[in-house]
C-alpha positions as CSV (number, residue, x, y, z in Angstrom):
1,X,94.3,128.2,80.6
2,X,97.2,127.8,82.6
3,X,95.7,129.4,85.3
4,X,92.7,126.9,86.0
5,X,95.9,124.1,86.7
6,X,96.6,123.9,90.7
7,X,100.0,124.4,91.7
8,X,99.8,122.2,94.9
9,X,97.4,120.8,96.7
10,X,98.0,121.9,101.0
11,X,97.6,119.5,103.5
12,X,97.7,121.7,106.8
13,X,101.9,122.6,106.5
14,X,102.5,119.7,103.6
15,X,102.2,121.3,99.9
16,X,101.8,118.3,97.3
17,X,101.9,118.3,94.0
18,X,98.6,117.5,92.1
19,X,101.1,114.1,90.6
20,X,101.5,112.8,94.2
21,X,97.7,113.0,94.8
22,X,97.4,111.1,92.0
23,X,100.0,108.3,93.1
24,X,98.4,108.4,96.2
25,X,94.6,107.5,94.5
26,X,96.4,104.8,92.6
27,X,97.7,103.3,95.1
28,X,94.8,102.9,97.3
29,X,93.1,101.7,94.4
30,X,95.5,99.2,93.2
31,X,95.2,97.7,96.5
32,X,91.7,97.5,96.7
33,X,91.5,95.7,93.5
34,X,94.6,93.2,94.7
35,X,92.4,92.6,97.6
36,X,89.3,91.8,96.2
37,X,91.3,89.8,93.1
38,X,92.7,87.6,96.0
39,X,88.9,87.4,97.7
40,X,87.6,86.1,94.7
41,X,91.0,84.0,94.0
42,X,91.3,85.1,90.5
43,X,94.9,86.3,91.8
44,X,96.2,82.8,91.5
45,X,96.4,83.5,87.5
46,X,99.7,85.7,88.3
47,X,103.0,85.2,87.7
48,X,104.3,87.6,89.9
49,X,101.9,89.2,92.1
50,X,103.6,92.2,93.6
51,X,104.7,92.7,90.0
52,X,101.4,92.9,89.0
53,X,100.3,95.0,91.9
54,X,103.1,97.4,90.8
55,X,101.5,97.4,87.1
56,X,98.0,98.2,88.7
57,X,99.2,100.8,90.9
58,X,101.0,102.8,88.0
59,X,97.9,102.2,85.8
60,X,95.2,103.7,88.1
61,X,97.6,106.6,88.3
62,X,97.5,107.4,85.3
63,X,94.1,107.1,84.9
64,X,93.2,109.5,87.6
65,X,96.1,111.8,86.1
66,X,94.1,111.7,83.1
67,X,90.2,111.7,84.3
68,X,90.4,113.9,87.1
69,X,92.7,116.9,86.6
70,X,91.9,119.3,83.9
């Protein structure tokens, strides 16, 4: 039903969009993983590591797109 999707998420006065949450989550995650890939040192197998943070970051956002809105 079209009526179960939220609108916008509020933040006190800030209205987001249920996307940006989701960019937001992605983010956080992507870095998380970059941080522990460069812990362990398996970041080293990059060519371009901000390009592949880039590609992680858009990846986790989509997965929570998909997985946690209805």
């Amino acid at each position: 039903m079209l009526s179960d999707v939220p609108a916008a998420f509020s933040l006190g006065f800030f209205f987001l969009p249920p996307v940006a949450v989701d960019m937001v989550l992605g983010v956080l995650s992507a870095l998380l993983i970059a941080r522990l890939l460069n812990r362990t040192g398996l970041s080293r197998f990059f060519w371009h590591p901000p390009l592949a943070l880039f590609g992680l970051a858009v990846l986790m956002s989509s997965l929570f797109g998909m997985f946690l809105r209805p």
